[in-house]
C-alpha positions as CSV (number, residue, x, y, z in Angstrom):
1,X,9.6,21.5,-2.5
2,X,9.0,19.1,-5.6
3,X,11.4,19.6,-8.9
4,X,11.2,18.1,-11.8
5,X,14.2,18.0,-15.0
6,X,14.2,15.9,-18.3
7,X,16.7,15.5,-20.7
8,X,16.4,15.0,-24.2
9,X,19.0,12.5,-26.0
10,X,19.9,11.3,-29.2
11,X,18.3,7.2,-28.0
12,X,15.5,8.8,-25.0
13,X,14.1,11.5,-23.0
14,X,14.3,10.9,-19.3
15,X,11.5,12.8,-16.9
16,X,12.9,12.8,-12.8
17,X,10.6,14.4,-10.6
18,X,11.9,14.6,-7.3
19,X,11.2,16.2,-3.6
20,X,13.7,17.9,-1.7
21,X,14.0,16.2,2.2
22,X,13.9,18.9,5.3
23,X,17.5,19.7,6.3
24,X,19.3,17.3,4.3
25,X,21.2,20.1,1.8
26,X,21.2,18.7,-1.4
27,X,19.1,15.3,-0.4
28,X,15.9,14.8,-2.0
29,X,13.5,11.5,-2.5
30,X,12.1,10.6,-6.2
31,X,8.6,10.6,-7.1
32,X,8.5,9.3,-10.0
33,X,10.0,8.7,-13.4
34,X,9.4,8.6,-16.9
35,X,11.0,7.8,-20.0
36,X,9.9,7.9,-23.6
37,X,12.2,6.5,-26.7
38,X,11.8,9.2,-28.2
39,X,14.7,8.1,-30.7
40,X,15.9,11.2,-32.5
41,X,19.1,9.8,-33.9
42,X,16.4,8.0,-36.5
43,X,15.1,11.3,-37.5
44,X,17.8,13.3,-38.7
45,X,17.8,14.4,-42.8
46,X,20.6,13.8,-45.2
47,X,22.1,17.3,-43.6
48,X,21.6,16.2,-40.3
49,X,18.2,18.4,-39.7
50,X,15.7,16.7,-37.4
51,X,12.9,15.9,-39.4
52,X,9.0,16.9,-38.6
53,X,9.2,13.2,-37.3
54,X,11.5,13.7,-34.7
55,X,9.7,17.1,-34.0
56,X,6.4,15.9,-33.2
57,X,8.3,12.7,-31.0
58,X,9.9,15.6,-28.9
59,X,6.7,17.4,-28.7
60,X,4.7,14.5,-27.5
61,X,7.1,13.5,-25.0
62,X,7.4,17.0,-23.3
63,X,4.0,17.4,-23.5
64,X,3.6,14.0,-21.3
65,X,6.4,15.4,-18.8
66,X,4.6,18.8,-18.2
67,X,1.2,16.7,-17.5
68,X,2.7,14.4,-15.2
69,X,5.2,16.9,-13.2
70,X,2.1,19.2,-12.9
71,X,0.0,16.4,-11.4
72,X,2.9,15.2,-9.1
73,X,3.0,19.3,-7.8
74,X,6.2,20.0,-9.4
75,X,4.7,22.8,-11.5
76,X,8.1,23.5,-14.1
77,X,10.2,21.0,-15.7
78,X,13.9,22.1,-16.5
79,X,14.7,20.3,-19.6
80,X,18.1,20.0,-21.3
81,X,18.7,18.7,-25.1
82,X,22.0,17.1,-25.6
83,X,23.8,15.9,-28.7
84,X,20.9,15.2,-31.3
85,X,19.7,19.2,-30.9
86,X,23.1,20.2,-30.3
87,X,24.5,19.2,-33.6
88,X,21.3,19.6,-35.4
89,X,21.5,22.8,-38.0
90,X,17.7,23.5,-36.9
91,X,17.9,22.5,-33.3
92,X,17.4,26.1,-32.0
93,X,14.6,26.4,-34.4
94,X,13.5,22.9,-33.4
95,X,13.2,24.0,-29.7
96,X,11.5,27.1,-30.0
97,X,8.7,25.4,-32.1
98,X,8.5,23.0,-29.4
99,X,8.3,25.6,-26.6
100,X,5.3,27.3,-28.2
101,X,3.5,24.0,-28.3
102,X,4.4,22.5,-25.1
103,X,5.1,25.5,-22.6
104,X,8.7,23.6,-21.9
105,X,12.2,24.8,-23.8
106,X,14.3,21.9,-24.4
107,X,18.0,23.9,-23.5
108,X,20.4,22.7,-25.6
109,X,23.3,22.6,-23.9
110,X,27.4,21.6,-24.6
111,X,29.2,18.7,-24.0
112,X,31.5,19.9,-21.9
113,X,28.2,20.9,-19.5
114,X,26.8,18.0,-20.1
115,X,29.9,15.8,-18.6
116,X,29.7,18.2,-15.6
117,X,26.4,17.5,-14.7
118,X,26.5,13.7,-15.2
119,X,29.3,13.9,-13.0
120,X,27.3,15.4,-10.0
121,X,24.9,12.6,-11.1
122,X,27.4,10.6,-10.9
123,X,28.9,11.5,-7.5
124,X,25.1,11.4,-5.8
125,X,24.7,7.1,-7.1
126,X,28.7,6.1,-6.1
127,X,31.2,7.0,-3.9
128,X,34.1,8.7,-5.8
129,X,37.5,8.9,-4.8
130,X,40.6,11.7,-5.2
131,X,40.7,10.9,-8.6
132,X,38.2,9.6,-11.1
133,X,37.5,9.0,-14.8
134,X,33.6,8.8,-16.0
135,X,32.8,7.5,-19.1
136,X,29.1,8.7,-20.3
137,X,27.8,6.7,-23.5
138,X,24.9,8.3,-25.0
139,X,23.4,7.9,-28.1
140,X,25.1,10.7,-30.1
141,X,28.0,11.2,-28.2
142,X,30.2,9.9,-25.5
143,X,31.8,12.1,-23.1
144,X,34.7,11.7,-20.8
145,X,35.2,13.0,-17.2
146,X,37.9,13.7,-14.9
147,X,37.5,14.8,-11.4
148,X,38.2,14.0,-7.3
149,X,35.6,13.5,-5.1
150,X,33.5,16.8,-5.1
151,X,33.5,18.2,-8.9
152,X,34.8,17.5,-12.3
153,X,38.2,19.1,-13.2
154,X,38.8,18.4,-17.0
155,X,35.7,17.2,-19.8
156,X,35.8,15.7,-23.4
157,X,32.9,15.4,-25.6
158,X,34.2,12.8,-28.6
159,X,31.3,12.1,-31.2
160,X,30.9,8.2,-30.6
161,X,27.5,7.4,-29.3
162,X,26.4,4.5,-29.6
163,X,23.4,5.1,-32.5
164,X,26.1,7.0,-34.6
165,X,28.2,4.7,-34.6
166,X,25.4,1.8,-35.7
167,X,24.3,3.9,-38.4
168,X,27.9,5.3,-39.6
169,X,29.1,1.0,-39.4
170,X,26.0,-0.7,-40.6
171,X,26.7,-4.4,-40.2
172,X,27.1,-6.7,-43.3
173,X,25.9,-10.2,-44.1
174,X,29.2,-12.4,-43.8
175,X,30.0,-14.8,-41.1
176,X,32.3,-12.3,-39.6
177,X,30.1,-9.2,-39.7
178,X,29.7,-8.5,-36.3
179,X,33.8,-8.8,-35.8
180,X,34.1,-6.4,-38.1
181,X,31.8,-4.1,-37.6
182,X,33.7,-4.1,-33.5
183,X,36.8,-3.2,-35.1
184,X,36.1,-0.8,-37.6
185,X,34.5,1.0,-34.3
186,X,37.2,0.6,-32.3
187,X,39.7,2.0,-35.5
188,X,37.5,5.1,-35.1
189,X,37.0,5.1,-31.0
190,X,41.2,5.1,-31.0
191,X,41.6,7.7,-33.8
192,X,39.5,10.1,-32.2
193,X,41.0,9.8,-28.8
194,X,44.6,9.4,-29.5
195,X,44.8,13.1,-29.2
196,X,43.6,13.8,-25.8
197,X,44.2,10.4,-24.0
198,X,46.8,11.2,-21.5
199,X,44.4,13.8,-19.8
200,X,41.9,10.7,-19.3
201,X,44.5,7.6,-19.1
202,X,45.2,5.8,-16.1
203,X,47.2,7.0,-12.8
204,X,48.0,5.0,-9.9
205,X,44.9,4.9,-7.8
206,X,42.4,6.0,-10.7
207,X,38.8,5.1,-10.5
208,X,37.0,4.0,-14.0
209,X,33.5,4.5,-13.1
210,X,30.2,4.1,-16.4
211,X,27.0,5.9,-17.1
212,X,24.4,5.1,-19.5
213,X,22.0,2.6,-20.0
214,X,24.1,0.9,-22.2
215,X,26.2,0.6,-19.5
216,X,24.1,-0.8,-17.3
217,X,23.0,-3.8,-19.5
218,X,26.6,-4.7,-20.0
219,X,26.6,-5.0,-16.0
220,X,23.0,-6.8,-15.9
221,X,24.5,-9.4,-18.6
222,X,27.9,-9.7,-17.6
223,X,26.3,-10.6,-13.8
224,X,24.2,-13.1,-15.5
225,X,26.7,-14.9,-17.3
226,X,28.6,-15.2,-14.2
227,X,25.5,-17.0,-12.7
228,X,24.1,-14.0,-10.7
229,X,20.8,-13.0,-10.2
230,X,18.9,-10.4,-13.0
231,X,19.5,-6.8,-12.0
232,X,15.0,-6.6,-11.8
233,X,15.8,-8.9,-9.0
234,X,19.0,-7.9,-7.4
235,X,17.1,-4.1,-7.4
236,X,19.7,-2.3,-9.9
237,X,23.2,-2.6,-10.9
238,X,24.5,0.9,-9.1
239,X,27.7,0.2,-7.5
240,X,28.2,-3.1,-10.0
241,X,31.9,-3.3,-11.2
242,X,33.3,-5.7,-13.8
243,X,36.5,-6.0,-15.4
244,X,37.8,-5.2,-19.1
245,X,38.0,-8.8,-19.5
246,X,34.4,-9.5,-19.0
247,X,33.7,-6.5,-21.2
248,X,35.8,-8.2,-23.7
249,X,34.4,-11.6,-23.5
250,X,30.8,-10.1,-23.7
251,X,31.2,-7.7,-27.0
252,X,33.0,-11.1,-28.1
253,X,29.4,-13.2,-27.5
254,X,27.8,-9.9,-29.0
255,X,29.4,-10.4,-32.3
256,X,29.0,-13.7,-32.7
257,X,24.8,-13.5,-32.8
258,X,23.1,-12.3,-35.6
259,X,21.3,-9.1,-35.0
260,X,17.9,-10.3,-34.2
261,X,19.3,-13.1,-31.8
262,X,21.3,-10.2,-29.4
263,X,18.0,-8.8,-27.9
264,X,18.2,-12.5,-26.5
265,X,21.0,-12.1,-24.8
266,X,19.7,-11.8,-20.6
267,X,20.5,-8.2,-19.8
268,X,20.1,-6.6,-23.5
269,X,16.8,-7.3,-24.4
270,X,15.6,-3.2,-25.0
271,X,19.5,-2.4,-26.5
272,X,19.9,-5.2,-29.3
273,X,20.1,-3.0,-32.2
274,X,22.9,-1.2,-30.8
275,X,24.2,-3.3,-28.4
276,X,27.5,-4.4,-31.2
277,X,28.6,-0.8,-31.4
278,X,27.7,0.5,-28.1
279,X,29.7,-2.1,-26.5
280,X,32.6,-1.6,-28.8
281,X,32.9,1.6,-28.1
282,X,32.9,1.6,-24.5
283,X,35.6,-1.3,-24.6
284,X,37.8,0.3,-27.1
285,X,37.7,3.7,-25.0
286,X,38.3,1.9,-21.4
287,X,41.7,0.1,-23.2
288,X,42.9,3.1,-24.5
289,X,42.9,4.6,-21.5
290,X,44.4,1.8,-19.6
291,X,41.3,0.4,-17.3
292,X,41.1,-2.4,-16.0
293,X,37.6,-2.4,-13.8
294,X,34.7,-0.7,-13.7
295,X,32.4,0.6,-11.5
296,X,28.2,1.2,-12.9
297,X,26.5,4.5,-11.9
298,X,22.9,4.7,-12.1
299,X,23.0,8.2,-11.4
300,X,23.8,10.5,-14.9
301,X,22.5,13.7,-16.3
302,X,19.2,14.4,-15.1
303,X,20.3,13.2,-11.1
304,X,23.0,15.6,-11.5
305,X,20.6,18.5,-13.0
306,X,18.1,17.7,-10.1
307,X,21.1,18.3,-7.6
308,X,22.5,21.4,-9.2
309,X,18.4,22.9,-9.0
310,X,18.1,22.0,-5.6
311,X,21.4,23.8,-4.3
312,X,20.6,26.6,-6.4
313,X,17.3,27.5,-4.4
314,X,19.3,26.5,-0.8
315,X,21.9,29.1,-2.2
316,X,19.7,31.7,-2.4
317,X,17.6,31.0,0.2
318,X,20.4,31.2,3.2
319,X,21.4,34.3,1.3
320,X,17.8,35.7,2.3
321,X,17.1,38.0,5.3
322,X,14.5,36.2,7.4
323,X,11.3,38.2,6.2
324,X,12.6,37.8,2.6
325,X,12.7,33.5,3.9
326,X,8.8,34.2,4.5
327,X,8.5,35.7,0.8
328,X,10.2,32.6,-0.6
329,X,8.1,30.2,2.0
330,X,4.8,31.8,0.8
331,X,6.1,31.4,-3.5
332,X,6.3,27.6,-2.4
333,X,2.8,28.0,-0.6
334,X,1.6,29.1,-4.2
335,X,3.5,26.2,-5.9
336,X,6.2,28.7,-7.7
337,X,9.1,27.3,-9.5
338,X,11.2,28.3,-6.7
339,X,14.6,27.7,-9.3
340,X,13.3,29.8,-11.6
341,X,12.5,32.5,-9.1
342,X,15.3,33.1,-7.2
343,X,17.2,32.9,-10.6
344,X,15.4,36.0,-11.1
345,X,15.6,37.2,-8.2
346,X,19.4,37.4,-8.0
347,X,19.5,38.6,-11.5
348,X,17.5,41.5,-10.4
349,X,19.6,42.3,-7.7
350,X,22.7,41.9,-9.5
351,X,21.2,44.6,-12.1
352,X,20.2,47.1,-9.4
353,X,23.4,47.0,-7.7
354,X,25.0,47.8,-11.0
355,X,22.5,50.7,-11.7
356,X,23.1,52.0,-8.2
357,X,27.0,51.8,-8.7
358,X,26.3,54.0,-12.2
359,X,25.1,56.8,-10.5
360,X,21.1,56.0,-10.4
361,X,19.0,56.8,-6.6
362,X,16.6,54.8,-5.4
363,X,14.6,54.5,-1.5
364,X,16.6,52.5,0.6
365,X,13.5,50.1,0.7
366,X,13.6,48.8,-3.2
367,X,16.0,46.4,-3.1
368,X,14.1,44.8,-0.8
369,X,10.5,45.2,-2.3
370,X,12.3,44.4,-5.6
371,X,13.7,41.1,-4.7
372,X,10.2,39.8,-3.2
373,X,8.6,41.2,-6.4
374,X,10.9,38.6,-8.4
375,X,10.3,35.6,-5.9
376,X,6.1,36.0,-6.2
377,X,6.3,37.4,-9.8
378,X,4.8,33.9,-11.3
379,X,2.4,33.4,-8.0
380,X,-0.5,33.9,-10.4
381,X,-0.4,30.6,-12.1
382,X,-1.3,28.7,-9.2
383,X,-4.8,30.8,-10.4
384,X,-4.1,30.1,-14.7
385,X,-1.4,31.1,-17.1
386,X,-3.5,33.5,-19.0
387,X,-3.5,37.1,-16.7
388,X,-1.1,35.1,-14.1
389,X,0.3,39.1,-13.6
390,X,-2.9,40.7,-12.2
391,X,-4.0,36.9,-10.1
392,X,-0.5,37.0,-8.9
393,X,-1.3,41.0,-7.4
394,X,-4.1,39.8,-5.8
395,X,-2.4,36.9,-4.1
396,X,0.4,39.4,-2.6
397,X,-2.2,41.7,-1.7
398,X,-3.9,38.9,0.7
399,X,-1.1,36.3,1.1
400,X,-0.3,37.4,4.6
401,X,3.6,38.5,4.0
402,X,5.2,38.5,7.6
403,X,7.7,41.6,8.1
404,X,6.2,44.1,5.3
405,X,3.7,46.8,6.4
406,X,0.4,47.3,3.8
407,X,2.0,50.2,1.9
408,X,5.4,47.7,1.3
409,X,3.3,44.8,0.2
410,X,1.0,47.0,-2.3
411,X,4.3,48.0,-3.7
412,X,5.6,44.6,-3.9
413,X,2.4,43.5,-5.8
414,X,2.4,45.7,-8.5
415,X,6.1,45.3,-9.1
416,X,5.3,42.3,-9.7
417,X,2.0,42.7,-11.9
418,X,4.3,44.8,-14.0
419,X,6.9,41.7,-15.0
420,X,5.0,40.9,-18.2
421,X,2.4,42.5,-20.6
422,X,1.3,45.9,-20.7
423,X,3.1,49.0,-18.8
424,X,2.2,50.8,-16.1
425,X,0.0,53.5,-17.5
426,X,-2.8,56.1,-16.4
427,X,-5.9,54.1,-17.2
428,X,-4.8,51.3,-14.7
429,X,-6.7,52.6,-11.3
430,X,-4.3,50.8,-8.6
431,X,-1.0,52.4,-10.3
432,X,-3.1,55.5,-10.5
433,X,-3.9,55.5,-6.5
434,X,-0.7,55.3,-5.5
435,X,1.8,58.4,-4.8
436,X,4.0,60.0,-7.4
437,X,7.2,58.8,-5.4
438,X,5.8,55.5,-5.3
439,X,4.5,55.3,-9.2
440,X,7.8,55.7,-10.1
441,X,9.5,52.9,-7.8
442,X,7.1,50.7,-9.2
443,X,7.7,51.3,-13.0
444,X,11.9,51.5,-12.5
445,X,11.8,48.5,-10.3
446,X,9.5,46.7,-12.6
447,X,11.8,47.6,-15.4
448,X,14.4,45.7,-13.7
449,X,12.3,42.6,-13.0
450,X,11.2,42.4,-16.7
451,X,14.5,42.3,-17.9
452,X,15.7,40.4,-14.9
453,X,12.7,37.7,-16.1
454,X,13.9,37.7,-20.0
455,X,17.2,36.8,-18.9
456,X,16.0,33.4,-17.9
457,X,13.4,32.6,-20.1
458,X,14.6,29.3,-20.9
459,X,14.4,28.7,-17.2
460,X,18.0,27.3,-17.4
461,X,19.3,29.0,-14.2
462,X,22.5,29.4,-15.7
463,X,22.1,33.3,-17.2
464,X,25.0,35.7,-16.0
465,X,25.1,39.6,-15.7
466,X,29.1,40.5,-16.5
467,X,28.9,44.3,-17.0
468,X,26.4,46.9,-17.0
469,X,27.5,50.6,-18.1
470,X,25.9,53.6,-19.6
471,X,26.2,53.9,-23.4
472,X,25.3,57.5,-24.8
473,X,21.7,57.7,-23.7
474,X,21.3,53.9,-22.8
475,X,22.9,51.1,-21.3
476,X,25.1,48.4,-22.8
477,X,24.5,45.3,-20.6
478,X,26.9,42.2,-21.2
479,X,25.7,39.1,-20.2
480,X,26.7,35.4,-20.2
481,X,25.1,31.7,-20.0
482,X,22.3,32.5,-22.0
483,X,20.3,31.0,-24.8
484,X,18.5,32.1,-27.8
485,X,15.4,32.2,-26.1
486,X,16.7,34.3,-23.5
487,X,18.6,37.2,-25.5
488,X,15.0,37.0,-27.3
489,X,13.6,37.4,-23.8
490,X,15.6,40.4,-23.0
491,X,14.5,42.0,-26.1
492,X,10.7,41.7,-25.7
493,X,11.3,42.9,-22.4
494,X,13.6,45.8,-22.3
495,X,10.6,48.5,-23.2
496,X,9.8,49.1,-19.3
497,X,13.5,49.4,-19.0
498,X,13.9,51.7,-21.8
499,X,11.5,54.0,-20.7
500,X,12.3,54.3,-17.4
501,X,16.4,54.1,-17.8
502,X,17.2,54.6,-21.6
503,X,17.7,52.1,-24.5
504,X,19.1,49.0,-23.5
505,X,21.2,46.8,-25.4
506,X,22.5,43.7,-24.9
507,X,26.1,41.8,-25.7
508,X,26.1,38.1,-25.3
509,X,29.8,37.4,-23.9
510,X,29.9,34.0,-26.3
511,X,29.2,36.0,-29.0
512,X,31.7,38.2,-28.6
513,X,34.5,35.8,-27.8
514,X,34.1,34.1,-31.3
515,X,34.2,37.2,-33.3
């Protein structure tokens, strides 16, 4: 199975397309790479809108990603936006522009998620110990993570990344610009962290451990100055520590240059406009907290969003009977996004368990038919995007599914040629052929699927069914994790339900908290 994730920053987008290895849970090998400056801290407005600029940048570089992880056989690309279309008044509006032009929804997601990915990231590139403290510079934001050796325990998302902090301290012409611009980011780096610096200050036995690229150049220069080799030839800086001191003595060199003479320096050449502020930051933060050493992970966000997908599909695969395994083994015959699919698939289930526990019947065979419907409900686009609902029937029809007898996998295909478009209806013959009993398992369980498929429209994974309950004549469903595009999902595809159950409306659980 090949997956492939992207995230978008504030400084660049980062494409990982990876393959998962045979019986290693959780290992996988990379493929290949890509990353595109895609720069979007330059493009923000006066009120901090990403401009049509930054827009089309996005665009371009998702539109590269999809081409590339289709070629590599990945097929989907789960792409999360961080801080730039986080705090961006039209970032929702932003992404779902860019969806429609490039088939791939950049998620925005928090801070707080954000840490706890890099951390997995994190925990994949360098061994961690019982307890840890990450700090993750990006280019809008810089977050803070505590954790032992497994998972983080406590997050902090401060806004001090390192292109924020160049544009909000622009550097001046005297002979002590640099110096000052250092400190006036350090004045704001201790101001903003004096209030929550005892959960991330140092404890006997504490780790300090440093993502980013701007971390890594530090430890590319700082090994050069001490008469090492250049990280190109030493293959990488993972694993590389060095101490506050050499941190301090380098942002001390940094300030001394001129701008133009810092993408000089060995070890900073692609970071010299920011280099001043980014190292300040970093260095102000680690004193504050009370390290003294370092440790450089190449692994961040996007290793830890690769390892997250990957135990997401293992989850729901050992959860599978073993003719349900074939269904699953046959999706990744027909290059499915497997994440995606048993995302839906488990969303399914989850809603038809609730229906069943509110009273509603159904054969004792649909839970089955309906959670093989969900797996293969995209099989079609191996054949094209457009129609992938009927291509996907005939695939089902002829794909050779071990354990189900004909009459099981006709049922399972038009399930599943019901998720999207039109409804069943009497002027579609193979709906038509079949039984009365079996007509109606087909539209009630494909009522389920098309909801089940709205609820992850953004492909996230991360979409939640809390409650399900009957509401007058409908159903109030309550559901957490989602995004726009998801609740926008639901809504689209809730007529099947409707018909078949009663209106359906929907409560997002975030929502509700903040009112």
């Amino acid at each position: 199975m090949r997956v492939a994730v992207a995230d978008v920053g504030t400084n660049s987008s980062h494409l990982l397309i990876a393959e998962a290895l045979p019986g290693d849970a959780g290992g996988f090998r990379v493929i290949d790479t890509l990353k595109d400056r895609t720069r979007l801290g330059e493009c923000l407005d006066t009120r901090g809108e990403l401009t049509p600029e930054g827009e089309e940048r996005l665009a371009s570089a998702l539109t590269r990603f999809r081409e590339l992880a289709a070629s590599a056989g990945a097929g989907d690309v789960r792409v999360y936006a961080t801080s730039a279309l986080r705090e961006a008044p039209n970032g929702a509006e932003v992404a779902e522009r860019v969806r429609q032009r490039t088939g791939l929804y950049p998620a925005v997601i928090s801070g707080v998620r954000e840490g706890e990915l890099t951390y997995l990231g994190v925990r994949e590139a360098v061994e961690l110990g019982p307890d840890n403290v990450l700090l993750d510079l990006g280019g809008g934001s810089l977050e803070f993570v505590r954790g032992a050796e497994e998972r983080a325990a406590d997050v902090l998302s401060l806004p001090l990344g390192a292109i924020r902090m160049t544009r909000a301290f622009p550097e001046g012409d005297g002979k002590n610009a640099g110096r000052d611009v250092a400190d006036a980011v350090a004045r704001q780096v201790r101001e903003l962290l004096r209030p929550h610096a005892g959960r991330f200050a140092a404890r006997p036995g504490t780790q300090f451990f440093l993502s980013s690229g701007t971390a890594e150049a530090a430890a590319d220069a700082i090994a050069q100055r001490r008469g090492g080799r250049p990280a190109e030839a030493a293959g990488g800086v993972n694993g590389e520590r060095f101490t506050l001191t050499e941190l301090a003595d380098l942002l001390a060199h940094v300030a001394r240059l001129r701008p133009a003479q810092r993408a000089r320096v060995p070890g900073l050449e692609r970071r010299g406009d920011t280099i001043l502020a980014a190292l300040s930051v970093l260095h102000a933060a680690l004193d504050a907290l009370g390290a003294r050493e370092v440790t450089v992970s190449e692994g961040a966000l996007r290793e830890g969003m690769l390892i997250e997908e990957l135990a997401q599909v293992q989850t729901f695969s050992l959860a599978l009977s073993t003719r349900q395994r074939s269904v699953l083994a046959t999706a990744g015959r027909f290059g499915v996004n497997l994440s995606h699919a048993g995302q839906v698939a488990e969303l399914s289930r989850e809603l038809f368990d609730r229906l069943l526990a509110a009273g509603e019947t159904f054969p004792p065979p649909a839970r089955s038919l309906l959670t093989a419907a969900a797996v293969l409900h995209e099989a079609g686009q191996i054949v094209s995007q457009s129609s992938h609902h009927k291509h996907g029937a005939y695939l089902i029809r002829h794909a050779g599914l071990r354990g189900f007898g004909p009459q099981d996998i006709e049922l399972i295909a038009q399930i599943a040629r019901y998720h999207r478009k039109s409804l069943p209806k009497p002027s579609h013959p193979d709906y038509v052929a079949l039984a009365p009993a079996d007509r109606a398992l087909v539209a009630r369980l494909a009522g389920i699927l098309r909801v089940a498929d709205g609820l992850d429209r953004a492909h996230t994974g991360l979409a939640r069914v809390d409650d399900l309950r009957r509401q007058g004549q409908g159903w109030q469903l309550r559901v957490s994790g989602v995004t726009p595009l998801d609740l926008a999902g639901v809504g689209e595809k809730g007529d099947l339900w409707a018909r078949e159950f009663g209106p359906l409306s929907v409560q997002n659980a975030a929502e509700a908290k903040a009112t």
